[in-house]
N, C-alpha and C positions, 0 to 999 in steps of 0.2 A: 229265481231272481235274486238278484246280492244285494246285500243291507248296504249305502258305504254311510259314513261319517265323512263331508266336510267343513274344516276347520280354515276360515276365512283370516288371513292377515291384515292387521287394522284397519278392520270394519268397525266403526260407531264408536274411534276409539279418541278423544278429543276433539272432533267434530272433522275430522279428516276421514273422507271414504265414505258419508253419508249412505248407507243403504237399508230403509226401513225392510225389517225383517219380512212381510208382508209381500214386498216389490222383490225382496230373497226368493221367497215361497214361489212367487210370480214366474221369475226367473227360470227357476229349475224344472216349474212344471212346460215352461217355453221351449226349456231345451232335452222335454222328451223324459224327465223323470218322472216318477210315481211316487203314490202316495207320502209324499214334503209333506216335513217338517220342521219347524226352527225353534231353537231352543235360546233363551234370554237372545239380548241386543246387542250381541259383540261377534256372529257372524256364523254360528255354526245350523248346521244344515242336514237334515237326515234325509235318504231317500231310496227306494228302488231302482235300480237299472238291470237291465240284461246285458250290457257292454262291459266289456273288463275295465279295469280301475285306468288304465292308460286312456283307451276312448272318453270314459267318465271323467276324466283331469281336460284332456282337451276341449269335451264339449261346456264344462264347464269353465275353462278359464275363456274361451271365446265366444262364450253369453253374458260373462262378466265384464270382458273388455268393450264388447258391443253396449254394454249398459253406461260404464262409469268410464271406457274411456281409455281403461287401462287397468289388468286386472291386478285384485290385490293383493294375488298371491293363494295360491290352494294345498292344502295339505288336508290327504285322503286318510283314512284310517278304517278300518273295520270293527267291530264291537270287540272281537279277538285281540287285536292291538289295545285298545283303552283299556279292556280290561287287564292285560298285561302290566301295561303303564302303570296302571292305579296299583295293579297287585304290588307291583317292583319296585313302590316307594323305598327310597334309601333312608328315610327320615320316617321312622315310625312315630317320633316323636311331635310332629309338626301338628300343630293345628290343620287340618285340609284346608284352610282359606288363604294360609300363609305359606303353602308348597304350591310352587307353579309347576310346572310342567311343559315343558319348551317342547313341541311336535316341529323336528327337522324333515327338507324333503328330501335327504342322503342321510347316512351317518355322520358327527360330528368330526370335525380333521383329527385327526392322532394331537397336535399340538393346542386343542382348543383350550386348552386351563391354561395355558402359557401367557397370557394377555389376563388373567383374571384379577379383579381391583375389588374385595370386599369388604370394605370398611367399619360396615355394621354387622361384623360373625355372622353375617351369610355361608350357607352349606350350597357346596354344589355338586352333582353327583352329574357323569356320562353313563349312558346305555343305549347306544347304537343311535336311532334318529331319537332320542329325547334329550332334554336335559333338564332334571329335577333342581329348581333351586329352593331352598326354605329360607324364608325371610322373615327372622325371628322380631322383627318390630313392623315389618308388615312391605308389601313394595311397594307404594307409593311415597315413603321416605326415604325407601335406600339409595346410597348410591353406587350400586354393587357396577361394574362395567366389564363384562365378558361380548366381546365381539361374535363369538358366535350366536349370541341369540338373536341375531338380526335376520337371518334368514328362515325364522322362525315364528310362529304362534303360540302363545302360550295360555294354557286355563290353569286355573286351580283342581286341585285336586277334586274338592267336590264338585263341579263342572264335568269332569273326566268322568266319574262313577255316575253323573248322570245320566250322560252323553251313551255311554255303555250300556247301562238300565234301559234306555231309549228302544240303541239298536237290538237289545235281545228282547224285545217285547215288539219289534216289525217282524222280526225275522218269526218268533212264535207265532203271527197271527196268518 
């Protein structure tokens, strides 16, 4: 049975997308997952399936939309990819709470830094569907503006090494 990671787009994130982690858990085991899990209150979701990660995208964005309406966007990952991510930090340097980690559900376009606006010596690094930004005063101040991260989800780094720690201790058990 396969571990996935999902990573929910603005869920509980300024009071738009309202979905107590709980009514998450709720969710998933409605639509046929195993042994849920959720981690902090911004959307991410561990679980079981025997369905490949395509069925698992579907049947979860159409337990989501049946829920809220309209869903809010899924991006799947496996403990292999996180752990990648986190390994592939381009910013050795960053604090982990100040490197986000942008999870795309393609790669980013060849032109994505061509639009990029970072004010506050923001670092921004591409690697296929991620995209690392370190934000050396933190981001809730910045006002860094790259268009591609909109079609995306982002945790911090520690969030990531979590989220990875999570899934390789379902998958051990």
């Amino acid at each position: 049975m396969n571990v996935f990671v999902a990573l929910l787009r603005a869920v509980n994130v300024g009071g738009t997308g309202t979905l107590p982690m709980a009514d998450l858990k709720s969710l998933c085991e409605g639509a046929g997952f195993r042994d849920v899990k959720t981690y902090i209150q911004s959307g991410n979701v561990l679980f079981r399936s025997d369905d490949n990660e395509a069925k698992v995208h579907a049947h979860l964005e159409k337990a989501l939309t049946e829920r809220m309406g309209k869903s809010p966007g899924v991006i799947l990952r496996s403990r292999k990819a996180l752990e990648a991510a986190a390994e592939g930090s381009p910013f050795p340097h960053a604090k982990p709470n100040y490197l986000l980690v942008t999870f795309l559900p393609e790669a980013a376009p060849a032109d994505a830094l061509d639009k990029l606006v970072a004010p506050g010596g923001e670092e921004v690094h591409i690697a296929g569907k991620e995209i690392y930004v370190h934000y050396p005063d933190g981001s809730g101040r910045s006002k860094l503006k790259l268009p591609a991260l909109k079609a995306g989800t982002s945790r911090n780094l520690n969030t990531v090494k979590k989220l990875a720690e999570m899934a390789r201790e379902m998958e051990e058990s």
